[in-house]
N, CA, C and O atoms as a GROMACS GRO file, in nm:
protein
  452
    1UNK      N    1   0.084  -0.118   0.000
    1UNK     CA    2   0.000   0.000   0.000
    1UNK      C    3   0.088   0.124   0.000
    1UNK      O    4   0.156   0.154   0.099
    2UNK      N    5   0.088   0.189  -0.100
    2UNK     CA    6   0.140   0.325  -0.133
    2UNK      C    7   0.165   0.424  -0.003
    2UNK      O    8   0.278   0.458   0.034
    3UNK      N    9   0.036   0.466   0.061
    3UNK     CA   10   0.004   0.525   0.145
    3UNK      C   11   0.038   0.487   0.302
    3UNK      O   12   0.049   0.577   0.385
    4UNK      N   13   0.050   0.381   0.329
    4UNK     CA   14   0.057   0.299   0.475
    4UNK      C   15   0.237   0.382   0.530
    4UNK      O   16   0.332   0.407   0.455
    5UNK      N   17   0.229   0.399   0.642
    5UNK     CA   18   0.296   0.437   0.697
    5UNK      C   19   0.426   0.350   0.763
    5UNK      O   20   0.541   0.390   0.779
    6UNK      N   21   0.364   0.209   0.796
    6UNK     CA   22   0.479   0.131   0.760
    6UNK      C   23   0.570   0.044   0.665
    6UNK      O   24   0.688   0.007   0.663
    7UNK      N   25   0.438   0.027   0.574
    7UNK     CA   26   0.503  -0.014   0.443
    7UNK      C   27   0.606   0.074   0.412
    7UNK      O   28   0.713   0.023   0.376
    8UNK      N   29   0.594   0.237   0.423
    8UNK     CA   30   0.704   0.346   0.379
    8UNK      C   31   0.856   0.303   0.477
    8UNK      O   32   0.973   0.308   0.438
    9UNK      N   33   0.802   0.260   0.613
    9UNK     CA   34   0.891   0.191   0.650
    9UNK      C   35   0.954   0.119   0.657
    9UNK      O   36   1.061   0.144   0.710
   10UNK      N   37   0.926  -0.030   0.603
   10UNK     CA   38   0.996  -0.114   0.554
   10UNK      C   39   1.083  -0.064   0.435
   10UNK      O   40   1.200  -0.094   0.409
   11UNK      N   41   1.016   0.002   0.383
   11UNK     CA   42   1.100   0.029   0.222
   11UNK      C   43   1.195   0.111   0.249
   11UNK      O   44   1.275   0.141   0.160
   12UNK      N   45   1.206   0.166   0.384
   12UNK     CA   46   1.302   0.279   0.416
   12UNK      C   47   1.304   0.440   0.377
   12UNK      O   48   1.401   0.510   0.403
   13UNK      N   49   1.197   0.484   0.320
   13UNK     CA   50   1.135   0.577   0.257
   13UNK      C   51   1.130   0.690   0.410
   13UNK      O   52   1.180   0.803   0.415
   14UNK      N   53   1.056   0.617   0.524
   14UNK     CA   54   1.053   0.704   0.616
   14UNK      C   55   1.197   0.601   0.733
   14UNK      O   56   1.232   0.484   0.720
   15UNK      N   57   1.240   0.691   0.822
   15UNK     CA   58   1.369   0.660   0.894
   15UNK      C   59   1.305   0.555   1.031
   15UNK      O   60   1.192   0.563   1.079
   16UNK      N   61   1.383   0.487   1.059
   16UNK     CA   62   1.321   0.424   1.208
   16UNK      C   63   1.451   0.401   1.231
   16UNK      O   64   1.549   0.422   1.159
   17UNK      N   65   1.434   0.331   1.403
   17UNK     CA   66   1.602   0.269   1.460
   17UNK      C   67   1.541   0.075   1.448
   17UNK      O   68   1.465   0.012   1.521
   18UNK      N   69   1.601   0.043   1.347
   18UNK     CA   70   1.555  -0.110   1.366
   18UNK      C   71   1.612  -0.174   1.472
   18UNK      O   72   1.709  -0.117   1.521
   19UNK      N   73   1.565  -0.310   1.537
   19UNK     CA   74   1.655  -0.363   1.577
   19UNK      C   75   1.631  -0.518   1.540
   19UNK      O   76   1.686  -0.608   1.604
   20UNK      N   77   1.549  -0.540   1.438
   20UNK     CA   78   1.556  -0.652   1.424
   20UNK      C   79   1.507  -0.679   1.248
   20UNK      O   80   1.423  -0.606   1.196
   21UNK      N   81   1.561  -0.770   1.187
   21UNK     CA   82   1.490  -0.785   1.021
   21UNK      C   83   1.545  -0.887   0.972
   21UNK      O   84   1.665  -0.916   0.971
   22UNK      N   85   1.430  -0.959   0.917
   22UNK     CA   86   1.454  -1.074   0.798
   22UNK      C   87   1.389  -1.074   0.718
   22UNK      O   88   1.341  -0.964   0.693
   23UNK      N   89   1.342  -1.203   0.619
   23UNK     CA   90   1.299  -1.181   0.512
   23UNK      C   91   1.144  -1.199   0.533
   23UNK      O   92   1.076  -1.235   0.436
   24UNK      N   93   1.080  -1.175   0.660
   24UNK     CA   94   0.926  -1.215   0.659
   24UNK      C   95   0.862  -1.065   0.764
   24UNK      O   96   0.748  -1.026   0.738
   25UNK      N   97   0.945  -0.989   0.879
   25UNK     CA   98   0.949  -0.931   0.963
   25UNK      C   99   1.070  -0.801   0.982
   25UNK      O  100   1.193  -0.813   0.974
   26UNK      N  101   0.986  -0.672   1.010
   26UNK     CA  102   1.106  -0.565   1.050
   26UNK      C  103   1.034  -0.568   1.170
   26UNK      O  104   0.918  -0.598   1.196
   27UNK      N  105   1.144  -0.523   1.246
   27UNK     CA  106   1.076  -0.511   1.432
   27UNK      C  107   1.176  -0.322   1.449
   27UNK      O  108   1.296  -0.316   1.419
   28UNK      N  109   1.119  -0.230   1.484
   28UNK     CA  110   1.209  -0.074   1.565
   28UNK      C  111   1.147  -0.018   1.636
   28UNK      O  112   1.025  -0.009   1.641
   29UNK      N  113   1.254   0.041   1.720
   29UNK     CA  114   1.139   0.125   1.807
   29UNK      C  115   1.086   0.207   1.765
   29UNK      O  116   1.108   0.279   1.668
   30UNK      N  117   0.952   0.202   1.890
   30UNK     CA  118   0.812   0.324   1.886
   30UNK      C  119   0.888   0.446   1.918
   30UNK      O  120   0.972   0.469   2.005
   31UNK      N  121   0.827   0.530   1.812
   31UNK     CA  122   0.879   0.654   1.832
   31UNK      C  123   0.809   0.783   1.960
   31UNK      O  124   0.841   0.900   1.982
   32UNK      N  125   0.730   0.714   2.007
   32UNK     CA  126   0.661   0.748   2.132
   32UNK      C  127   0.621   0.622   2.240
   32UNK      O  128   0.510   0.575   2.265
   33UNK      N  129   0.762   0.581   2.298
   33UNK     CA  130   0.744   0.496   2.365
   33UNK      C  131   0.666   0.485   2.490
   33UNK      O  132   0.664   0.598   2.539
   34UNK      N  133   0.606   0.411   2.560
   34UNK     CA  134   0.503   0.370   2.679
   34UNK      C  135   0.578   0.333   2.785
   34UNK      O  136   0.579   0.383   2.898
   35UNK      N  137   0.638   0.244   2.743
   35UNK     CA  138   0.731   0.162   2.817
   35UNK      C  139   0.897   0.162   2.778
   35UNK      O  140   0.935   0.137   2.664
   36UNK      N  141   0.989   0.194   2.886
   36UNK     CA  142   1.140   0.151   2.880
   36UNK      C  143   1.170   0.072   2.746
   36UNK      O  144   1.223   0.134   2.654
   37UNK      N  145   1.138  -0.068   2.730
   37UNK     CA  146   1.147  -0.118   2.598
   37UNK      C  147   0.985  -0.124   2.546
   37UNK      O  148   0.886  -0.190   2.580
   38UNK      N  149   1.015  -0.008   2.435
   38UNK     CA  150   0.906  -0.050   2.292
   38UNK      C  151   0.937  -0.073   2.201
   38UNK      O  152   1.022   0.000   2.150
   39UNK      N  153   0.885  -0.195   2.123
   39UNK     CA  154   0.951  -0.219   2.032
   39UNK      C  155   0.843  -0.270   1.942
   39UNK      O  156   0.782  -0.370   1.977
   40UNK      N  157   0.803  -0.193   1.793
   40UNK     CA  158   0.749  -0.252   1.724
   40UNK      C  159   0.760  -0.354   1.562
   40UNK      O  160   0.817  -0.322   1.457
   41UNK      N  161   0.695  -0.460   1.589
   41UNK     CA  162   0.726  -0.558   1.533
   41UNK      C  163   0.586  -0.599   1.416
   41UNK      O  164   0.466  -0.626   1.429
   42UNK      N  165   0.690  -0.585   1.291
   42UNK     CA  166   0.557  -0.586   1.168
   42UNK      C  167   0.609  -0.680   1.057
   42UNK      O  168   0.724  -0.696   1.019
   43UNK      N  169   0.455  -0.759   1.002
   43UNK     CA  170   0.524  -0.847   0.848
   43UNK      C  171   0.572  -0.749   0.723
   43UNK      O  172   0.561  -0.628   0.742
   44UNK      N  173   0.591  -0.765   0.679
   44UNK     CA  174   0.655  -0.736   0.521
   44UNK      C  175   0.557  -0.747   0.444
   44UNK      O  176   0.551  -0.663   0.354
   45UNK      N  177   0.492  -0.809   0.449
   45UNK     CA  178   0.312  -0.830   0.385
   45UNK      C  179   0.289  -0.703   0.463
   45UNK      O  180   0.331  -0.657   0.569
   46UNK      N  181   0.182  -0.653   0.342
   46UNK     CA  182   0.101  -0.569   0.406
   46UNK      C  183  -0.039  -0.654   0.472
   46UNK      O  184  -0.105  -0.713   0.388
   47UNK      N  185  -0.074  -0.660   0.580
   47UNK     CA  186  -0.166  -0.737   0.635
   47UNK      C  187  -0.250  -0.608   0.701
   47UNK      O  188  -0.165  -0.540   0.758
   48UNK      N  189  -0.389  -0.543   0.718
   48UNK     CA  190  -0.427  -0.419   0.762
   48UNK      C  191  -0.467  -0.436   0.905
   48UNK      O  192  -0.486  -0.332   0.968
   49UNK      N  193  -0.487  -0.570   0.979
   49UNK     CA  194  -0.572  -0.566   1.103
   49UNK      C  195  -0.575  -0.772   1.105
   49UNK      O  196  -0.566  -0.865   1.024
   50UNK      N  197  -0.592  -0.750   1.250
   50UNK     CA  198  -0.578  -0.919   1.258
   50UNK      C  199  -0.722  -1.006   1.167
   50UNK      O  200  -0.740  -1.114   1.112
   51UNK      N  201  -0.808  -0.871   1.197
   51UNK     CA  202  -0.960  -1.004   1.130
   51UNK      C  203  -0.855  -1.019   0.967
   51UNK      O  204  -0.874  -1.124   0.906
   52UNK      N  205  -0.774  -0.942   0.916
   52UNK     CA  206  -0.716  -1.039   0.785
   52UNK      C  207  -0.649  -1.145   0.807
   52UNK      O  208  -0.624  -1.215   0.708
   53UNK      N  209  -0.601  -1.188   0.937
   53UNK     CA  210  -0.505  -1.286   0.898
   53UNK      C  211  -0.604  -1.426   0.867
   53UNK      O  212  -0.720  -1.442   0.904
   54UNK      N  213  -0.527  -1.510   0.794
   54UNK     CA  214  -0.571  -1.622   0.724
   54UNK      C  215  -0.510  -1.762   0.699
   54UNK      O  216  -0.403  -1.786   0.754
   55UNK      N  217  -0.551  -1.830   0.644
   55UNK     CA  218  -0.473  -1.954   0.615
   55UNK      C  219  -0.335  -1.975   0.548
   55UNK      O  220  -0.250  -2.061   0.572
   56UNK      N  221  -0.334  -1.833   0.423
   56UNK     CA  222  -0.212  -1.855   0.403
   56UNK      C  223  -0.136  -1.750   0.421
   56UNK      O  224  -0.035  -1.726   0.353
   57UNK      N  225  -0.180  -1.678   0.516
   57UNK     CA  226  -0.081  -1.575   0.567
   57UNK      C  227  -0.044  -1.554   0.683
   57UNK      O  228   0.011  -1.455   0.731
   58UNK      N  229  -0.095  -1.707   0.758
   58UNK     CA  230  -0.096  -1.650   0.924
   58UNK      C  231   0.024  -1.733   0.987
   58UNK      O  232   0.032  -1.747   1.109
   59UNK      N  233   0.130  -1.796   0.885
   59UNK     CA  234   0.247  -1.843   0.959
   59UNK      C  235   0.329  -1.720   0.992
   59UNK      O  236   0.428  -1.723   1.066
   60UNK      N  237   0.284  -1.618   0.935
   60UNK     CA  238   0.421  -1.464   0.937
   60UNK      C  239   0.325  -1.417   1.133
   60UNK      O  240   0.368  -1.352   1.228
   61UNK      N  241   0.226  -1.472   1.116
   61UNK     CA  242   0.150  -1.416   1.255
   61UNK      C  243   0.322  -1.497   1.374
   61UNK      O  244   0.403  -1.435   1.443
   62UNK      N  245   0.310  -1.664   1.345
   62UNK     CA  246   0.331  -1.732   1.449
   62UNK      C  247   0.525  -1.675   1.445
   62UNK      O  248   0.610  -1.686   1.534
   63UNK      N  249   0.534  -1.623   1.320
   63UNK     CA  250   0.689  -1.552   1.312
   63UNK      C  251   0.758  -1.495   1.398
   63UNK      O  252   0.869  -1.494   1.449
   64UNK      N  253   0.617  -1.426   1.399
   64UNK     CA  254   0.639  -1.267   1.484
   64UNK      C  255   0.643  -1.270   1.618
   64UNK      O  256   0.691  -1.197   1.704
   65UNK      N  257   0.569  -1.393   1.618
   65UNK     CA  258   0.591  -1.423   1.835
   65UNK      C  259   0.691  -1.470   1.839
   65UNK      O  260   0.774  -1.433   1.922
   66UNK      N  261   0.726  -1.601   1.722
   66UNK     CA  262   0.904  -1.625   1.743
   66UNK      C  263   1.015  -1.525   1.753
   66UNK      O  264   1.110  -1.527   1.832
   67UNK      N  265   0.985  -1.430   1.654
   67UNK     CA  266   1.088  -1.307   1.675
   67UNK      C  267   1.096  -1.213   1.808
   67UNK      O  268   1.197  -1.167   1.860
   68UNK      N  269   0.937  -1.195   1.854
   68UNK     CA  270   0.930  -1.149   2.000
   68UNK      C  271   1.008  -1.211   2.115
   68UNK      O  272   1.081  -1.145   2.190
   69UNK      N  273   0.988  -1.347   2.125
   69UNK     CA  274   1.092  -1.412   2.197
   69UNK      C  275   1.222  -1.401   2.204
   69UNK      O  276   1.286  -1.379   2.306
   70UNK      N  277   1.294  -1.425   2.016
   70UNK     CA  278   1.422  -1.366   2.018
   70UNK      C  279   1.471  -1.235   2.038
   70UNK      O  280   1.588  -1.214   2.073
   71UNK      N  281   1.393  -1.150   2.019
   71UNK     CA  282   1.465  -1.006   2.055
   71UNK      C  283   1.468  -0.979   2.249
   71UNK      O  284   1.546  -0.912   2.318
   72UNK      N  285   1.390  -1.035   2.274
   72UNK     CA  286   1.343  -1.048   2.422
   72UNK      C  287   1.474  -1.120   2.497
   72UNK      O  288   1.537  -1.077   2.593
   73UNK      N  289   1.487  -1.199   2.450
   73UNK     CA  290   1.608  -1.271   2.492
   73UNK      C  291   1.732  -1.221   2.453
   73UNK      O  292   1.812  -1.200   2.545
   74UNK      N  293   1.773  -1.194   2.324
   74UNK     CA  294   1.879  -1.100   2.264
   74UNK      C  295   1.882  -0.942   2.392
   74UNK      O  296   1.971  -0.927   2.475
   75UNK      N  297   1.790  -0.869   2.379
   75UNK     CA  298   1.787  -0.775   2.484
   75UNK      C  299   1.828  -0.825   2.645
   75UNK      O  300   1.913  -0.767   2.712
   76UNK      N  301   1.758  -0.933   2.688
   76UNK     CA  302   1.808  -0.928   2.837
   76UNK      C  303   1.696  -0.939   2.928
   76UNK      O  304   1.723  -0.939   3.048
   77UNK      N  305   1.575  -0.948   2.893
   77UNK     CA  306   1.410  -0.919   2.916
   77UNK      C  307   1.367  -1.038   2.982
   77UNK      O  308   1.272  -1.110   2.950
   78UNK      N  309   1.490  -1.062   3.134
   78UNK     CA  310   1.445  -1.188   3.212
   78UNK      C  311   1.327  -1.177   3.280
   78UNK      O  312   1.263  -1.272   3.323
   79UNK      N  313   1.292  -1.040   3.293
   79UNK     CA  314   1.173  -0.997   3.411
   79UNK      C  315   1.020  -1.030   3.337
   79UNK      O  316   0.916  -1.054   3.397
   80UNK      N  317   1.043  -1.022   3.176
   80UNK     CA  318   0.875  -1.026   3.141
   80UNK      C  319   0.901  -0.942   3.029
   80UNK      O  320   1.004  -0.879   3.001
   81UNK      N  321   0.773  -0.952   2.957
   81UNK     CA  322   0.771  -0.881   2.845
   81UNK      C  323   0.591  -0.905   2.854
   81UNK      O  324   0.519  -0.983   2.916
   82UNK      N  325   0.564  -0.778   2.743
   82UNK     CA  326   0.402  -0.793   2.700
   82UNK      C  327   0.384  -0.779   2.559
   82UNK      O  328   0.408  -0.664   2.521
   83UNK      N  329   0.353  -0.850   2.480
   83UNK     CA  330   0.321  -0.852   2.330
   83UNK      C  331   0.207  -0.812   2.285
   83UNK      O  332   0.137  -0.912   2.272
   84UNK      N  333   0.134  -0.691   2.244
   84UNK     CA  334   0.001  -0.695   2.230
   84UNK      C  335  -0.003  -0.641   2.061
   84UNK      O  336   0.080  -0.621   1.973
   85UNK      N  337  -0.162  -0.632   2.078
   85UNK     CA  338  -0.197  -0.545   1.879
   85UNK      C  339  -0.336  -0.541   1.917
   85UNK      O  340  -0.408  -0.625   1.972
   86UNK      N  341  -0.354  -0.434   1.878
   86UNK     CA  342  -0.513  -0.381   1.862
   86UNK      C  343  -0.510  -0.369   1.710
   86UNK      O  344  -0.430  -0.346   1.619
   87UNK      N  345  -0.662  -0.401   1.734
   87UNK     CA  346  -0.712  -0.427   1.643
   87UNK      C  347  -0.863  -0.322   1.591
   87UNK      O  348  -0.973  -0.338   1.644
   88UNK      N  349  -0.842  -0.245   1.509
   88UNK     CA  350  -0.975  -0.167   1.515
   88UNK      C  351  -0.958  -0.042   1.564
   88UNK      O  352  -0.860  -0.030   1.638
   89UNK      N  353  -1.021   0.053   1.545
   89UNK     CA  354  -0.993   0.187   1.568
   89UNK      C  355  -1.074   0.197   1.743
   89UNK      O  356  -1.033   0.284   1.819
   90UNK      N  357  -1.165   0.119   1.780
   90UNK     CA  358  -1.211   0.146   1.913
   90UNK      C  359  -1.105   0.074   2.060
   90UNK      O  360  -1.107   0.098   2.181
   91UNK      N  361  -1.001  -0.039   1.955
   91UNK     CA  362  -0.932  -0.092   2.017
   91UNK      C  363  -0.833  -0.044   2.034
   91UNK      O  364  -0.752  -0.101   2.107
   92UNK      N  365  -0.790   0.131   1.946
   92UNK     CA  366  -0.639   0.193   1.944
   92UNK      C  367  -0.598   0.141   1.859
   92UNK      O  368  -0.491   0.092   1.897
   93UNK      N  369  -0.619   0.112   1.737
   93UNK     CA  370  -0.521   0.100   1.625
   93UNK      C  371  -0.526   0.224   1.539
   93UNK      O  372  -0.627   0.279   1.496
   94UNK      N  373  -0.356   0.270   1.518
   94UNK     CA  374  -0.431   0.374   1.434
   94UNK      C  375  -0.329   0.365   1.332
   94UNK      O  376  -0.329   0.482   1.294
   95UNK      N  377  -0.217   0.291   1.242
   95UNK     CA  378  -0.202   0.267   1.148
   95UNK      C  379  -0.256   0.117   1.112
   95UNK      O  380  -0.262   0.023   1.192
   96UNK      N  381  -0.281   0.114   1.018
   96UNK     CA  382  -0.385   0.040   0.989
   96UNK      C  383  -0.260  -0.110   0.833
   96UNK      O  384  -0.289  -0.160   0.724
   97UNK      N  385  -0.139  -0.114   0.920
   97UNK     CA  386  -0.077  -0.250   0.917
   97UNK      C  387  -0.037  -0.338   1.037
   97UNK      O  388   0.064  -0.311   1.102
   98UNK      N  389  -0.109  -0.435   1.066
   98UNK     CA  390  -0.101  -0.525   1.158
   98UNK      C  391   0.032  -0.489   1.195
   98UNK      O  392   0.121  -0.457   1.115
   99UNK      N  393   0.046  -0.497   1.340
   99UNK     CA  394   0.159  -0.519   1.429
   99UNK      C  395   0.187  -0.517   1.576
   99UNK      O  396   0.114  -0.439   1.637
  100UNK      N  397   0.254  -0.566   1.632
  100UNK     CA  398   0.264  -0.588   1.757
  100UNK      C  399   0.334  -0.544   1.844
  100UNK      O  400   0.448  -0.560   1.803
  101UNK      N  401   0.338  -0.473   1.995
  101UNK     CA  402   0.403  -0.395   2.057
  101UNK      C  403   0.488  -0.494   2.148
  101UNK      O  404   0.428  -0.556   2.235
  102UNK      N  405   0.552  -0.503   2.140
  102UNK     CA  406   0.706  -0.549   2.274
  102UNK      C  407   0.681  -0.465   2.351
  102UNK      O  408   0.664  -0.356   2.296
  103UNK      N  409   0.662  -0.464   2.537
  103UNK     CA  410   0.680  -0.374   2.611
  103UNK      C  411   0.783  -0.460   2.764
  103UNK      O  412   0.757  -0.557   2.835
  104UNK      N  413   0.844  -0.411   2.762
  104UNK     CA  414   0.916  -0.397   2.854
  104UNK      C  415   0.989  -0.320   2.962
  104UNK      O  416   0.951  -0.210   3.002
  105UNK      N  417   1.107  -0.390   3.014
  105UNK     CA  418   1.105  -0.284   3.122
  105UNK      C  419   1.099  -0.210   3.236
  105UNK      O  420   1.182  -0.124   3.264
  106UNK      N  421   1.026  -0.232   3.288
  106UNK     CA  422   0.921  -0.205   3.359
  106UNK      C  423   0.835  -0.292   3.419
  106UNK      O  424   0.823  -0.394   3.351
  107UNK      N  425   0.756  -0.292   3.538
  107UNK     CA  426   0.656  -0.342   3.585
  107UNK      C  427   0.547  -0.268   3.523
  107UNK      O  428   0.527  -0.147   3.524
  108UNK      N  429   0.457  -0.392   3.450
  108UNK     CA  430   0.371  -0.318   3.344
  108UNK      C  431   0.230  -0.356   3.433
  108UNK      O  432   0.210  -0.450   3.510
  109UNK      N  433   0.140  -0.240   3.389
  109UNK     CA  434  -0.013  -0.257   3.456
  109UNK      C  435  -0.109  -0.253   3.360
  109UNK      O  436  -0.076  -0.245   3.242
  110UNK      N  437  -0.190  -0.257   3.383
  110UNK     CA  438  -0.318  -0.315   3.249
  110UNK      C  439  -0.306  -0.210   3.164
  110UNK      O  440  -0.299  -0.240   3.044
  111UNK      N  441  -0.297   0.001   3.218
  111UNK     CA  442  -0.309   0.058   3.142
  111UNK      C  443  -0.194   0.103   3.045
  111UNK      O  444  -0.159   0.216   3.012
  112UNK      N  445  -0.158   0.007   3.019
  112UNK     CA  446  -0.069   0.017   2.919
  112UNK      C  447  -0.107  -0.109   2.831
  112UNK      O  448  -0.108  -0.225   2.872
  113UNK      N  449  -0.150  -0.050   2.657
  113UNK     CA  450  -0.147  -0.134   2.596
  113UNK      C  451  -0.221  -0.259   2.637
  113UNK      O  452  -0.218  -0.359   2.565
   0.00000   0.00000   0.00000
């Protein structure tokens, strides 16, 4: 999608600090972080919201928790981590390519994410 704000990101069009990329997933930090570690983690597919994921696109879903784990561990994140994604504009989504927040850090409480 032309327009999507992380697609521009993957392509490198707009700047981020990555810290993680292969050929299915870019993961960088939130540029308005919540938490000590934010870290967001997106497919390379443009996918817009979880009700898309599907049969043949939802192994990049089970990717992305694998990659959550590895960066989690690569970082040092013995205390915990929280992985979330809203979904929907009433749920707080407001770019509209699936992805998932790493939060760490911190002792996290519900109102976050």
């Amino acid at each position: 999608m032309s327009d999507c704000l992380f697609c521009k990101i993957i392509k490198g069009e707009i700047p981020s600090t990555k810290v993680y990329e292969d050929e299915t997933v870019y993961a960088f930090k939130d540029i308005a972080p919540i938490a000590p570690v934010h870290i967001l983690i997106i497919p390379k597919e443009h996918i817009s919201k979880l009700e898309d994921v599907n049969e043949t696109n939802s192994a990049v879903i089970s990717h992305i928790f694998e990659v959550a784990a590895k960066i989690a561990k690569d970082m040092g994140l013995t205390n915990g981590y929280r992985v979330v994604s809203n979904c929907g504009e009433d749920a707080g989504q407001t770019v509209f390519h699936i992805h998932f927040h790493l939060l760490a850090g911190r002792k996290l409480g519900w109102e976050e994410q």
